[in-house]
C-alpha positions in Angstrom: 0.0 0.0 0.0 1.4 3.2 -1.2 1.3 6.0 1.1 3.5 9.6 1.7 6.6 9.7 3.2 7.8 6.7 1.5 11.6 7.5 2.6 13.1 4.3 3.2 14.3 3.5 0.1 18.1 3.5 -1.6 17.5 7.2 -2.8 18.4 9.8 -0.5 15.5 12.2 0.0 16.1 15.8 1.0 12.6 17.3 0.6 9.7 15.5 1.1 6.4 16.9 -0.4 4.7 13.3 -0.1 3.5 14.1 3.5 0.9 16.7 3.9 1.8 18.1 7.7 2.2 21.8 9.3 4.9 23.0 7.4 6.2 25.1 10.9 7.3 21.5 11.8 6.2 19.8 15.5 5.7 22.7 18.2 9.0 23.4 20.6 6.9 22.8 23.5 5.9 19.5 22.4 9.3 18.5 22.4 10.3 20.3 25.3 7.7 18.2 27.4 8.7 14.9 26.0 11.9 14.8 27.1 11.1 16.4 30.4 8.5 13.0 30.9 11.1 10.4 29.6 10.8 8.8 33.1 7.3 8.1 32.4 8.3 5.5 30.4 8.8 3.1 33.1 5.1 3.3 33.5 2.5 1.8 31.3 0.0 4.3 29.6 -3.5 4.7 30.9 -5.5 2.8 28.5 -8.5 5.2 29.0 -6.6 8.4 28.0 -8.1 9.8 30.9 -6.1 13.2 30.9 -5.7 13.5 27.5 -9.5 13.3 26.7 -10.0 15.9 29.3 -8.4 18.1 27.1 -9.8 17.4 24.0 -12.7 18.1 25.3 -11.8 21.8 26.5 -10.5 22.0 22.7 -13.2 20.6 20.9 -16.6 21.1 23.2 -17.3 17.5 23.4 -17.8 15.9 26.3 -14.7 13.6 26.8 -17.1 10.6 27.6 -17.6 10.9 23.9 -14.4 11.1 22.6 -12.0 8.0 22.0 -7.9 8.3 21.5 -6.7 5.5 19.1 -2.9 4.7 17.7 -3.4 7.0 14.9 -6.8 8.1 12.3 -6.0 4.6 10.9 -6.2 2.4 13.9 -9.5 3.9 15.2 -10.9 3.5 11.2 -10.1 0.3 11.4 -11.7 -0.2 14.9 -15.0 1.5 13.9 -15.1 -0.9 11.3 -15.5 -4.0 13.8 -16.8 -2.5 16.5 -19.8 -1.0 14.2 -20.1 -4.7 12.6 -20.1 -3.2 9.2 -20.7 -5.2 6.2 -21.3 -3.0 2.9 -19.3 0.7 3.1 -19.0 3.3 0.9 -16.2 5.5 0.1 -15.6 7.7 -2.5 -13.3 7.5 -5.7 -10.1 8.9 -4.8 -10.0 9.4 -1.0 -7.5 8.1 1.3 -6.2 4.6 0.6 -6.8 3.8 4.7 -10.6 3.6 4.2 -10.4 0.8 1.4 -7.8 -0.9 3.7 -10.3 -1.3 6.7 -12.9 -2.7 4.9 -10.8 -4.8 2.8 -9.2 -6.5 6.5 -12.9 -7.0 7.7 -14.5 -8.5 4.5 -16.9 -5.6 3.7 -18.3 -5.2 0.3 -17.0 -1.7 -1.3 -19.3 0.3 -2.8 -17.6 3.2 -4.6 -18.8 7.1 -5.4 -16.7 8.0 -8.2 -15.7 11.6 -8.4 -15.9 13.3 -11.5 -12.9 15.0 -12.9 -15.1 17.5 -14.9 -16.5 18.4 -11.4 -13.0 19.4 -10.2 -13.2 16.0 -8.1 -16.0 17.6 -5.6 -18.8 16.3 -4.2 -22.0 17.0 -5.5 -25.7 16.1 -4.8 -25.1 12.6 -7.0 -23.8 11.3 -3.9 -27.2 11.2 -2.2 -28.1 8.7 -4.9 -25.6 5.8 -3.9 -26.6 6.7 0.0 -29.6 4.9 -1.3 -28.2 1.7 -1.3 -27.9 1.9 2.4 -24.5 1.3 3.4 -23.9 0.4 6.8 -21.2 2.9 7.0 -20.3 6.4 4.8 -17.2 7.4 5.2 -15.9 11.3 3.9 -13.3 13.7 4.2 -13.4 17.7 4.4 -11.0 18.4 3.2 -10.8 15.7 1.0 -7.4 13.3 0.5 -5.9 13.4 -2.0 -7.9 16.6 -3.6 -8.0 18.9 -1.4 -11.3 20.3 -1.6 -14.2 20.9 1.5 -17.6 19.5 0.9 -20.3 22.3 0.6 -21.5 22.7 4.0 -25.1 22.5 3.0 -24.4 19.1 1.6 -22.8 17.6 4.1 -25.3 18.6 6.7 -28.2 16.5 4.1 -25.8 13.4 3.9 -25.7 13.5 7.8 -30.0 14.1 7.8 -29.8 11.1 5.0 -28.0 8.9 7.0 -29.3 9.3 10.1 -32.9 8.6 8.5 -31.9 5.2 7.0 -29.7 4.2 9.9 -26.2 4.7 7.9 -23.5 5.5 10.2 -21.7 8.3 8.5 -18.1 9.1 9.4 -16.3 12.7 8.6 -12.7 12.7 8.4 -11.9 16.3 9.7 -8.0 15.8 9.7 -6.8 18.6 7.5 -9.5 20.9 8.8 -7.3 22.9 11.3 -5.9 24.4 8.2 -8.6 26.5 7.4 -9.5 29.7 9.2 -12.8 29.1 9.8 -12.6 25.9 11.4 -15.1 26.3 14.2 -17.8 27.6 11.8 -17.3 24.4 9.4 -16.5 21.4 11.6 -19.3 18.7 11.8 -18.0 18.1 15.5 -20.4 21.0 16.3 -23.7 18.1 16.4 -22.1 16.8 18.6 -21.7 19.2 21.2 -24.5 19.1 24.0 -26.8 21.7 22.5 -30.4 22.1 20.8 -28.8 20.6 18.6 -27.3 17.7 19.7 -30.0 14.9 19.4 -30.2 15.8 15.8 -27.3 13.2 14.5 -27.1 10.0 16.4 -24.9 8.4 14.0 -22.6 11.0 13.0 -19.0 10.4 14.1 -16.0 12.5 13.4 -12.5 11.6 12.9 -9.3 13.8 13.5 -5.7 13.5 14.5 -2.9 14.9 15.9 -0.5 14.0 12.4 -1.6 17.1 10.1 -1.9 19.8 12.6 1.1 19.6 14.8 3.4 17.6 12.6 3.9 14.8 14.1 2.9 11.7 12.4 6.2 10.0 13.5 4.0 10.1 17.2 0.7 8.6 16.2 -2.4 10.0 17.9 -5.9 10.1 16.5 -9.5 10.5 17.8 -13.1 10.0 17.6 -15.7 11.5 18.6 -19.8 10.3 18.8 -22.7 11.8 20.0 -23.3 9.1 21.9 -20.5 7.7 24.7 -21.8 3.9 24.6 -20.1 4.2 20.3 -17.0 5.2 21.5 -16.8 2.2 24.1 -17.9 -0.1 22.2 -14.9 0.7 18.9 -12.8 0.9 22.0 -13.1 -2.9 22.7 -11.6 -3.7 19.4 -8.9 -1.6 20.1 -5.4 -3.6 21.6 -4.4 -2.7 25.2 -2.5 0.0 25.7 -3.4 1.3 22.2 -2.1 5.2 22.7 1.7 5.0 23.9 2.7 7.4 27.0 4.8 9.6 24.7 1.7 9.5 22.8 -0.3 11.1 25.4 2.2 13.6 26.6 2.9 14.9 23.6 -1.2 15.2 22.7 -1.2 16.9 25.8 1.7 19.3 25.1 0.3 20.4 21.7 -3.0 21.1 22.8 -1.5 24.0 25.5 -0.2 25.0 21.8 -0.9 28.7 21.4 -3.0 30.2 19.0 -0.4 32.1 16.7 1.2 28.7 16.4 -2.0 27.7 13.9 -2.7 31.1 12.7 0.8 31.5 11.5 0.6 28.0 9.7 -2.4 29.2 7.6 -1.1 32.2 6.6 1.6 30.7 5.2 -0.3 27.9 3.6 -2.6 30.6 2.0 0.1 32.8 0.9 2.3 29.5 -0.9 -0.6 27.7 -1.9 -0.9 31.0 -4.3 2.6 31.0 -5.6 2.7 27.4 -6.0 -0.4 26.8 -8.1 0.5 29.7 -10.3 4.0 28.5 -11.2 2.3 24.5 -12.0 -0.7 26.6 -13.9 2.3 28.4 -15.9 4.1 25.3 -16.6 0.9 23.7 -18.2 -0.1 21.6 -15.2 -3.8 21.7 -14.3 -4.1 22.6 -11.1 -7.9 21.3 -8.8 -9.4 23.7 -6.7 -8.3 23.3 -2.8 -8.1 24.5 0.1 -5.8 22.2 2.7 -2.1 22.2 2.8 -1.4 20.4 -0.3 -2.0 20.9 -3.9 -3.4 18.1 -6.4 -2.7 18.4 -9.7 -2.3 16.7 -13.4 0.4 17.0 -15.3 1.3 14.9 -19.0 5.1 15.0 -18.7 6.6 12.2 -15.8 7.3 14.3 -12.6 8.0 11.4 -10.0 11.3 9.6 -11.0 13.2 12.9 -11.9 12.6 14.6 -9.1 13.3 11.3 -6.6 16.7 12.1 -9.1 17.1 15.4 -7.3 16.2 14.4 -4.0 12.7 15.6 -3.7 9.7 12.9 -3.1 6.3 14.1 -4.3 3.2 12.0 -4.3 2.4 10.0 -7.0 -1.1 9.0 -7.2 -2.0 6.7 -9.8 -3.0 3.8 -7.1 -6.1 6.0 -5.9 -9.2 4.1 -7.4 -10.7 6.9 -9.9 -7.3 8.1 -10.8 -4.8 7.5 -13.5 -0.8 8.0 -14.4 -0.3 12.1 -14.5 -1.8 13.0 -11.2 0.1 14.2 -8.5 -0.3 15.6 -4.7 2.4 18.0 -3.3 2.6 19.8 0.4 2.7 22.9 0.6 6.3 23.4 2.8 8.2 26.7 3.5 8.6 29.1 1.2 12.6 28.2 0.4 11.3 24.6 0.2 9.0 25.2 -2.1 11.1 27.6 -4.2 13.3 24.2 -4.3 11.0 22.3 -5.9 9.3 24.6 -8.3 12.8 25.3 -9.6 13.5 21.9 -10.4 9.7 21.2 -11.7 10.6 24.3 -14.0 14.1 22.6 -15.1 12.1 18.7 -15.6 9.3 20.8 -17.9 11.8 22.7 -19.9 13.6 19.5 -21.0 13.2 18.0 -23.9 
């Protein structure tokens, strides 16, 4: 299974583009507290993430009875997947390769949405018509992987009303939200937040991590949150013990005492390269798909991978998404000498003959 930050290989790799995290790297603070808690590693963690979900839930506004901490977004996809009992799921045509994976290890028949290249790869209201075939479980992301793009708010909020009326469990991958300034406003984690609201989507669940935001996927820390706090214990039984490491925790627990300007400043600069990046691909005759997250999806005719990996830059190829085909690339957006790097040597690949 191809993923980014395929490193590991014979070719050295000085800049890696394949991996879409905060490009002001893991926060000082974080670091700072895990080596001031190395002794803590004599200990074994608390398998309820007691602390740690206490704090999410200052961050997020839901209760931390309804919140579960997993080994990673993958680990608690995978454990949704048992613990839900689902047998036919559907997923969209490209998204993240980790969706397919779960239902493939559980035997679930795949339904696919495929995404329409003349529709920039969005979503549109033709999804409502495979939500018909009443999936046990619906799994999206907003932003999407490896596009880019939000789902229209309005939308999303009648896939949720869909599913909760046909007993679908629907399940939004939030974990490149925190790159976009209006987080709060967009975030489906908002239904399930004690309110007048709250009854409204029983089956909604929403996914996020700790990988994009604070750039650290080396550490992996995920959660999940429910509206109700019996779905959350029950995925947590299929979880292994001790599922979310000690340094896990403490550094979870670092980042969220992050402050503000640390995020603001990250957006700012993803906003500001995002612009200079897509205009030099768009001037080099790549097509370049509306998005807003840290990364930038786009097709290009002329063989990017190989000669860069020549130069010591890895970029994300993404042929092996279902949907896609040879010519379609995904690239973070980095600092702004980085990405000067890169752009220089996609300008030097494109001029040659």
């Amino acid at each position: 299974m191809l993923h980014g930050g395929e490193i590991y290989n014979s070719i050295e790799v000085r800049y890696d583009f394949s991996v879409n995290i905060n490009p002001l790297g893991i926060p000082e603070n974080v670091l700072r507290s895990l080596r001031e808690n190395l002794s803590l590693l004599t200990q074994y963690p608390d398998q309820e993430c007691r602390e740690l979900r206490l704090a999410l839930e200052k961050h997020t506004g839901v209760p931390a009875s309804q919140i579960l901490c997993g080994n990673g977004a993958s680990e608690l996809i995978e454990a949704a997947v048992r613990g839900l009992h689902v047998q036919k799921i559907l997923l969209t045509a490209p998204s993240f390769s980790g969706y397919r994976h779960a239902a493939e290890s559980h035997g679930c028949q795949i339904l696919y949405h495929g995404l329409r290249r003349e529709d920039n790869f969005a979503l549109t209201d033709r999804y409502l018509e495979d939500l018909v075939q009443k999936p046990d479980l619906a799994i999206l992301c907003s932003p999407s992987n490896p596009i880019g793009n939000r789902i229209a708010p309005d939308l999303l909020v009648r896939i949720a009303e869909t599913c909760e009326k046909q007993g679908t469990w629907l399940m939004v991958d939030e974990c490149f939200l925190g790159f976009l300034a209006d987080e709060d406003r967009r975030t489906m984690r908002r239904f399930l937040v004690p309110s007048e609201a709250f009854q409204r989507f029983q089956r909604l669940l929403v996914l996020d991590a700790f990988t994009k935001r604070f750039a650290m996927p080396g550490i992996r820390l995920g959660y999940l949150m429910a509206a109700n706090p019996d779905i959350p214990a029950m995925i947590h039984a299929q979880q292994p013990e001790w599922s979310v490491s000690i340094p896990a925790q403490i550094a979870g627990l670092a980042a969220l005492e992050t402050g503000m300007e640390y995020m603001d400043k990250a957006r700012t600069l993803v906003v500001s390269e995002r612009k200079k990046m897509t205009a030099a691909l768009e001037k080099s005759g790549c097509r370049v798909f509306p998005g807003e997250a840290n990364f930038i999806f786009f097709f290009c005719e002329k063989e990017l991978y190989e000669p860069l990996l020549q130069k010591g830059i890895l970029i994300r190829r993404c042929d092996n998404y279902p949907g896609l085909e040879q010519g379609y690339y995904r690239i973070a957006v980095l600092r702004p000498e980085e990405n000067d790097i890169l752009l220089e040597a996609l300008a030097e690949i494109m001029a040659a003959r």
